[in-house]
VOTOR-333520 format. One record per residue (C-alpha): residue number from 1; x, y, z. Coordinates in steps of 0.5 Angstrom, whole numbers, plus 500, padded with zeros to 3 digits. Each point is the difference from the previous one (the first is absolute). Example, Ala and Ser with C-alpha at 12.3 -4.5 7.8 and 13.67 -1.06 7.14 Angstrom:
<recs>
{1,{525,491,516}}
{2,{502,507,498}}
</recs>
This chain:
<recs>
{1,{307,696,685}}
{2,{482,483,495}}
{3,{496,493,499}}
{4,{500,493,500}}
{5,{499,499,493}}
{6,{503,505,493}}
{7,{492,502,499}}
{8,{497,500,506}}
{9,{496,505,501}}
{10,{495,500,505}}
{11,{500,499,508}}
{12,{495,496,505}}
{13,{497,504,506}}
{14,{503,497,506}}
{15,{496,495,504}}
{16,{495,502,506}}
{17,{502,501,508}}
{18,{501,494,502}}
{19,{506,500,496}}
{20,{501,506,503}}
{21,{500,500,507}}
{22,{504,493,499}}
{23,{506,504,496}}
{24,{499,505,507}}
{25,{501,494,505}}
{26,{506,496,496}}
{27,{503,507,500}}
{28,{497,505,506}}
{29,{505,504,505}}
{30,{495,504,504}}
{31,{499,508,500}}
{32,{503,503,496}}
{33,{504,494,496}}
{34,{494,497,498}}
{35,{502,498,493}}
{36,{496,504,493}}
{37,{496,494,496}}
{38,{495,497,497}}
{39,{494,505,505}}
{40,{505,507,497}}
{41,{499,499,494}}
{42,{495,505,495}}
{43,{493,502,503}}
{44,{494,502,498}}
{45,{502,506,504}}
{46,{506,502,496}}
{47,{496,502,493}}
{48,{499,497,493}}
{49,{509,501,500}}
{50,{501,496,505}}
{51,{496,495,499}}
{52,{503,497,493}}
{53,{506,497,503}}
{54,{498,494,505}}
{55,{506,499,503}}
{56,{503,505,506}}
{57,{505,505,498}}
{58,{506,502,506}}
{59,{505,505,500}}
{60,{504,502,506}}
{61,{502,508,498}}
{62,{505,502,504}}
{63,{499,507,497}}
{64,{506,502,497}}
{65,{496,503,493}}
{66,{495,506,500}}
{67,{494,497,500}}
{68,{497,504,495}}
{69,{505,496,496}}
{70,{500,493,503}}
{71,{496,496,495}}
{72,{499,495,506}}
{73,{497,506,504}}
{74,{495,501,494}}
{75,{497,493,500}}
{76,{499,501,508}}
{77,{496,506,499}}
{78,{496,496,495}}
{79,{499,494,505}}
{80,{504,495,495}}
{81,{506,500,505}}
{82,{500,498,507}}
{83,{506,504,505}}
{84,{504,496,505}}
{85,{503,502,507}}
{86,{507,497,500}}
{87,{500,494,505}}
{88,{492,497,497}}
{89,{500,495,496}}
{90,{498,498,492}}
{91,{500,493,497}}
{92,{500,501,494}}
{93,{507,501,494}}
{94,{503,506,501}}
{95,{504,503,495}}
{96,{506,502,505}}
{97,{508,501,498}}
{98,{501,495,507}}
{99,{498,494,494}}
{100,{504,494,499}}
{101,{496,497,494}}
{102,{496,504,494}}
{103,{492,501,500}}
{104,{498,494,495}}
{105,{494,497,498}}
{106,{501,495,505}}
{107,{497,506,505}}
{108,{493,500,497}}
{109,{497,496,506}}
{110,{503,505,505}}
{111,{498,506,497}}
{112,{493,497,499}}
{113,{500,498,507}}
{114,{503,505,505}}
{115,{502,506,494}}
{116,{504,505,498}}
{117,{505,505,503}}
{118,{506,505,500}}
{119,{505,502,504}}
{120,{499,509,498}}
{121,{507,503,502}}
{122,{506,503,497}}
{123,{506,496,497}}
{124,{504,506,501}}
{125,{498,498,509}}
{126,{499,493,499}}
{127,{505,499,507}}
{128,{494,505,503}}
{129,{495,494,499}}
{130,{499,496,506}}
{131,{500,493,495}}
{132,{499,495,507}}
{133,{493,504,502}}
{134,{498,498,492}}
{135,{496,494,502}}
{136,{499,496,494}}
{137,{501,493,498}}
{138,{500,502,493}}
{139,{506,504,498}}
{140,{500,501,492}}
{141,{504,504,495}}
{142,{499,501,494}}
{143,{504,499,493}}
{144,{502,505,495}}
{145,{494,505,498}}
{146,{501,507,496}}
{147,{496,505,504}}
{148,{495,503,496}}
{149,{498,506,506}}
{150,{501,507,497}}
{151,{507,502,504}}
{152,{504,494,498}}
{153,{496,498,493}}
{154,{504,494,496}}
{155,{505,500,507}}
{156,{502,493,502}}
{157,{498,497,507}}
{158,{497,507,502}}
{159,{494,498,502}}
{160,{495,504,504}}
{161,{495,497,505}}
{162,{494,499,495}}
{163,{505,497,495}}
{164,{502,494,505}}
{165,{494,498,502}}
{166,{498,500,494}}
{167,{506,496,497}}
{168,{498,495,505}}
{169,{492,499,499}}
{170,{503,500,492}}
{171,{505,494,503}}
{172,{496,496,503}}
{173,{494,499,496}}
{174,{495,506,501}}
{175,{501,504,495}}
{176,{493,504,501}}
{177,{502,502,507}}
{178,{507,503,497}}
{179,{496,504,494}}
{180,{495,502,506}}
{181,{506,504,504}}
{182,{503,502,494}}
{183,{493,504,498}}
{184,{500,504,505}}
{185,{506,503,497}}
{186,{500,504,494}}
{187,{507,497,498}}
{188,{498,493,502}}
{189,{499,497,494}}
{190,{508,501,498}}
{191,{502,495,505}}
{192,{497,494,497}}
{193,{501,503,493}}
{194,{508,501,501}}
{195,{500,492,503}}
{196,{495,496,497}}
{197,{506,496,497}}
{198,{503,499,507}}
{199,{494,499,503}}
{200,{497,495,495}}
{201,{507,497,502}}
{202,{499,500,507}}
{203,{493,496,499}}
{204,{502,495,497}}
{205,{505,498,506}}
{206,{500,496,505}}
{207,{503,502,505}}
{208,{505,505,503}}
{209,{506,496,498}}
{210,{498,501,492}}
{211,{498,506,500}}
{212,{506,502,503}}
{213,{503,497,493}}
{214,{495,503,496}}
{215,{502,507,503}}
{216,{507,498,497}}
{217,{498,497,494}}
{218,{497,507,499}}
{219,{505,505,502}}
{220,{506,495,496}}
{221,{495,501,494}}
{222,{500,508,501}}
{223,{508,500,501}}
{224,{501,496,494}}
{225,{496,504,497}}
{226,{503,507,501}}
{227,{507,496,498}}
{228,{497,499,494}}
{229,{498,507,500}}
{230,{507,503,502}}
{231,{504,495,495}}
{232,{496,503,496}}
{233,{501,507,501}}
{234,{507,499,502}}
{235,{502,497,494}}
{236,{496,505,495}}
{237,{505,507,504}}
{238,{504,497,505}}
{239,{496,502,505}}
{240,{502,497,507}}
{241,{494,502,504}}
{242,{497,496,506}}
{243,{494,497,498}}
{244,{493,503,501}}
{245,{498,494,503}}
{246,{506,500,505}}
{247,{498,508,503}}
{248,{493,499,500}}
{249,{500,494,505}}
{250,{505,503,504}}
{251,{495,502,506}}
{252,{498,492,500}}
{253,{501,498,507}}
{254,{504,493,501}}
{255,{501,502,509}}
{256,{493,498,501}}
{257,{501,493,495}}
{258,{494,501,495}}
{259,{496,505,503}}
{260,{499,506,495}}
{261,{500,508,504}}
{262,{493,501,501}}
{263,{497,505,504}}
{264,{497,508,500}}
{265,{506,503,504}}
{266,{503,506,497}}
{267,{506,498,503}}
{268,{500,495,495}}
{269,{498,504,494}}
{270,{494,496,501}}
{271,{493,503,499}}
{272,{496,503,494}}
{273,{493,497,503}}
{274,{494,504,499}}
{275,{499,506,505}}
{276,{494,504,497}}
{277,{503,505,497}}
{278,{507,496,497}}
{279,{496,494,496}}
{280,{498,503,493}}
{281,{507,503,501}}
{282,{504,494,501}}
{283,{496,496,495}}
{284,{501,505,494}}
{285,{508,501,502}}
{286,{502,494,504}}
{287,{503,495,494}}
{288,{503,507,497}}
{289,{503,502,506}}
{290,{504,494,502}}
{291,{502,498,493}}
{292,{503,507,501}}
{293,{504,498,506}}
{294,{502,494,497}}
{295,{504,503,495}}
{296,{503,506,504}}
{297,{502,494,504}}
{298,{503,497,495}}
{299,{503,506,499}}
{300,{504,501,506}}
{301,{501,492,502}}
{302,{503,495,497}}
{303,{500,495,504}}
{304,{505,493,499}}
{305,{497,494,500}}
{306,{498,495,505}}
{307,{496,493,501}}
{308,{499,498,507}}
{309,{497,493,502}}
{310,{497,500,507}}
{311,{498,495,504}}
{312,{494,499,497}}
{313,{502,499,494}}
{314,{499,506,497}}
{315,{504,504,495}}
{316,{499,507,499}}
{317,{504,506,498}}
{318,{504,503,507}}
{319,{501,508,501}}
</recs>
């Protein structure tokens, strides 16, 4: 790699203790397993950042990145993100690769309830990670998304964590709160600003069902588009080159059903949060950078063509 209506904007506290201490009791496991939920969730205590965003935010990190870089590691300095041991349990939607339907705004009442999280690892050790000890009852994925992180500006699906929380409180109707990650980063205003078309698309959705059409729909009218484009050119030089569309979206990830690469692993190629000393740069030359990767890419591949549909429905554009 949200909201329950195209223009809903806003988002309500969640409700006091007793709501609460009766989520701890319907999903206690003692000790260490206690679930993460209403009581975990922004404190006094945690500053004027934390307090902005009423629901929790989880996040089991497995470490696989440098923490200088990790966008979740940024916002657990700043008291916005709450680390998890593997084993303890969190209530609220995960965005996580083991999802069988796609976050939606049908979602709206978890997140407003129990919250938000993600699984921080590294897609390159995705057999490293203990799935079985994530306990959620909320695994989600997201739909098509371009990332707008500085190492892989304008890339499709290859979000970074901050990207996937944000795409998720985009999705189900609490745009403030995706906003309010996203200022924490200096090239956060992009992400919104690269897929406000879909996102507009996805509020208005119902469910996971439709926004897996949407994302189809979506990407059927870029493909067209971009066949246009070729007919064009081919017809004008004979040029038989692949089409613009097709390379870029090589690294889209059809294994995982419609769940974008997200992550801050450097094995991923997947990173670009601000360190003190990288922002400013990262800010001045992230988009030229990767718009020159993209064309010396272009350069060197030329991959063939080919749509998949997995089981979910979802067609994209395999390696």
């Amino acid at each position: 790699m949200g909201r329950g209506h195209r223009h809903h904007h806003g988002s309500h506290a969640v409700k006091g203790a007793g709501a609460a201490r009766r989520g701890e009791r319907d999903h206690d496991h003692g000790g260490a397993d206690r679930a993460i939920d209403l009581q975990d969730g922004p404190s006094s205590s945690g500053g004027a950042a934390r307090s902005a965003i009423k629901v929790p935010l989880a996040m089991w990190d497995f470490e696989h990145c440098d923490p200088k870089r990790c966008s979740g590691k940024k916002l657990e300095r700043m008291h916005m993100i709450r680390g998890l041991r593997v084993g303890q349990r969190f209530n609220g939607l995960i965005m996580s690769p083991e999802g069988k339907k796609a976050v939606s705004p049908a979602d709206r009442a978890i997140v407003q309830a129990h919250g938000l999280g993600v699984v921080e690892c590294s897609w390159a050790r995705l057999h490293e990670v203990p799935f079985h000890r994530i306990r959620s009852p909320h695994d989600r994925l997201l739909p098509f998304l371009i990332a707008a992180n500085p190492v892989n500006y304008g890339r499709p699906s290859r979000l970074n964590c901050v990207e996937a929380l944000a795409a998720a409180f985009y999705i189900t109707g609490f745009k403030d709160y995706g906003d309010e990650l996203m200022s924490k980063f200096k090239w956060g205003h992009a992400f919104y600003e690269l897929n406000e078309t879909l996102f507009e698309r996805y509020a208005a959705c119902k469910d996971s069902a439709e926004i897996v059409a949407v994302q189809n729909e979506y990407l059927k009218e870029l493909q067209d588009h971009e066949r246009a484009k070729h007919d064009d050119a081919a017809g004008s030089n004979g040029d038989d080159q692949d089409l613009l569309f097709e390379n870029t979206n090589r690294s889209t990830q059809i294994g995982y059903g419609l769940m974008p690469r997200y992550g801050d692993s450097e094995d991923d190629g997947e990173g670009g949060e601000d360190s003190e000393e990288e922002d400013e740069a990262s800010d001045e030359s992230g988009e030229d950078e990767d718009a020159s990767d993209s064309e010396e890419e272009e350069e060197e591949e030329e991959p063939a063509v080919k749509y998949v549909t997995d089981r979910f429905g979802n067609t994209v554009i395999a390696s």
